[in-house]
C-alpha positions in Angstrom: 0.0 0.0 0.0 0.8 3.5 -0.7 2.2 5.1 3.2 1.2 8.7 1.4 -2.6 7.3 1.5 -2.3 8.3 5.0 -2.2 12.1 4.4 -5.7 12.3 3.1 -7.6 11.5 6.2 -4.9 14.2 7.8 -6.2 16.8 5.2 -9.5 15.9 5.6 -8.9 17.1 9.5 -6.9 20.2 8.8 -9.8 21.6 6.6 -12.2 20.8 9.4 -10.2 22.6 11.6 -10.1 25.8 8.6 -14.0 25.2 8.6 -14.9 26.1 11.9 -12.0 29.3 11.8 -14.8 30.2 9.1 -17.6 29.2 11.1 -16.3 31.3 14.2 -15.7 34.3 11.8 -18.6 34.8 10.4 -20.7 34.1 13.7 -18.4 36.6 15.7 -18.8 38.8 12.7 -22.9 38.6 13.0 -22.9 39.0 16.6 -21.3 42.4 16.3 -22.9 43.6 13.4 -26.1 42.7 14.7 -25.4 44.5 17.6 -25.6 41.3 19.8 -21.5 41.8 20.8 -18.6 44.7 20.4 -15.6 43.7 19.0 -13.8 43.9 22.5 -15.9 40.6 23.9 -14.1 38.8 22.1 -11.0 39.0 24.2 -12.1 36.6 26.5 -14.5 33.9 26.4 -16.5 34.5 29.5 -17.6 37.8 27.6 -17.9 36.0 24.2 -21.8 35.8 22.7 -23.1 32.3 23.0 -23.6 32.5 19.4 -20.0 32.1 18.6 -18.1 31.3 22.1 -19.6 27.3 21.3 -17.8 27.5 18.1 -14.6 29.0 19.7 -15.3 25.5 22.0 -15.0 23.4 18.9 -11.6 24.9 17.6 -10.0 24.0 21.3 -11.1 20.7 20.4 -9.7 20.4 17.4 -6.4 20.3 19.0 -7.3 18.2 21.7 -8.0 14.4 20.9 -7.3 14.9 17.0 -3.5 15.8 18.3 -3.4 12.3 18.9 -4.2 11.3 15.7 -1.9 13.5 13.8 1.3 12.2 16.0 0.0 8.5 14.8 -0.7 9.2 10.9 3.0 10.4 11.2 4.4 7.4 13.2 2.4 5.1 10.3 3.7 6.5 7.9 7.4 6.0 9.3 7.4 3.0 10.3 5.5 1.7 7.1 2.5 1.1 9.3 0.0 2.3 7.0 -2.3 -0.4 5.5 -6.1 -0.9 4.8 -6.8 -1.1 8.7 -4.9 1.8 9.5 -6.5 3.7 7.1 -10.1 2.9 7.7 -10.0 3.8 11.0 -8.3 7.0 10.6 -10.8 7.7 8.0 -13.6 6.9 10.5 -11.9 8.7 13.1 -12.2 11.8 10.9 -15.4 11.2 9.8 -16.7 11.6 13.4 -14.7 14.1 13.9 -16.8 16.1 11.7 -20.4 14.5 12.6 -19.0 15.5 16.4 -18.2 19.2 15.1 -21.7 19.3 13.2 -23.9 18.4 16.1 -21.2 20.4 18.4 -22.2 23.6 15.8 -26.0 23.5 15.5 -28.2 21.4 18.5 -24.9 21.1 20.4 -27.2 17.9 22.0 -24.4 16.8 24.9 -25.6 13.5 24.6 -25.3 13.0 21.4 -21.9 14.9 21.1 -20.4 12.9 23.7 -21.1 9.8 22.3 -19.8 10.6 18.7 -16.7 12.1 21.0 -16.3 8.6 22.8 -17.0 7.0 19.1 -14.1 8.6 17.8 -11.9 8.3 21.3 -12.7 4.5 21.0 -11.5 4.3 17.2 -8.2 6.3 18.1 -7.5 4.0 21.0 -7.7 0.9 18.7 -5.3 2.8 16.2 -2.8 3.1 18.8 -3.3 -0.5 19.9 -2.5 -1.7 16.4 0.5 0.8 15.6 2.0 -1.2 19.0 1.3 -4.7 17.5 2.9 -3.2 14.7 5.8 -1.6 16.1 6.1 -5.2 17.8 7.0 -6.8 14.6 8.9 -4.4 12.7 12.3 -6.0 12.4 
């Protein structure tokens, strides 16, 4: 298999990450033009509107968990670890990645969110598992 494959789930999470800068922008740019926020709220986010301080939320965790899964695309690919498996469940971790940003950006339903969060917290876990089962063979 092709160890570049594993790039595209990485670029599929660094334009999520680009989506929600946009997302934030143009809800922080509402809230003051409607008159709902001044530009100086957004300094800190006990001030922020709650139109756009759940957003700002979602771009922390963008580089929370998916961290994790950036520093393991990279050791794949190193290590020659990348292979159907590996792939799959990176692209699933992305995947929910973005059903956990969607439902974080519109009903922001915590018990839904959380269990798309665990979802993708589970898949990660197993990734890690088998890049150790890898690294385990690797002569």
């Amino acid at each position: 298999m092709n160890q570049t494959a594993i790039f595209w789930p990485v670029l599929a999470q660094v334009l999520l990450v680009y989506i929600v800068y946009l997302v934030m922008g143009r809800r922080r740019y509402g809230a003051v033009r409607s008159g709902e926020a001044k530009a100086g709220q957004f300094k800190t986010r006990s001030t922020e509107p709650a139109s756009s301080v759940t957003v700002a939320n979602n771009l922390s965790n963008q580089f929370e968990l998916p961290v994790l899964f950036y520093v393991l695309c990279l050791a794949l690919h190193e290590t020659n670890g990348v292979n159907y498996l590996t792939l799959a469940l990176m692209w699933i971790f992305v995947v929910s990645r973005y059903a956990h940003a969607w439902v974080h950006l519109t009903s922001n339903d915590l018990r839904f969110r959380s269990r798309i969060f665990f979802f993708s917290a589970v898949v990660l876990l197993l990734a890690w598992i088998w890049f150790a089962l890898h690294l385990l063979t690797v002569v």
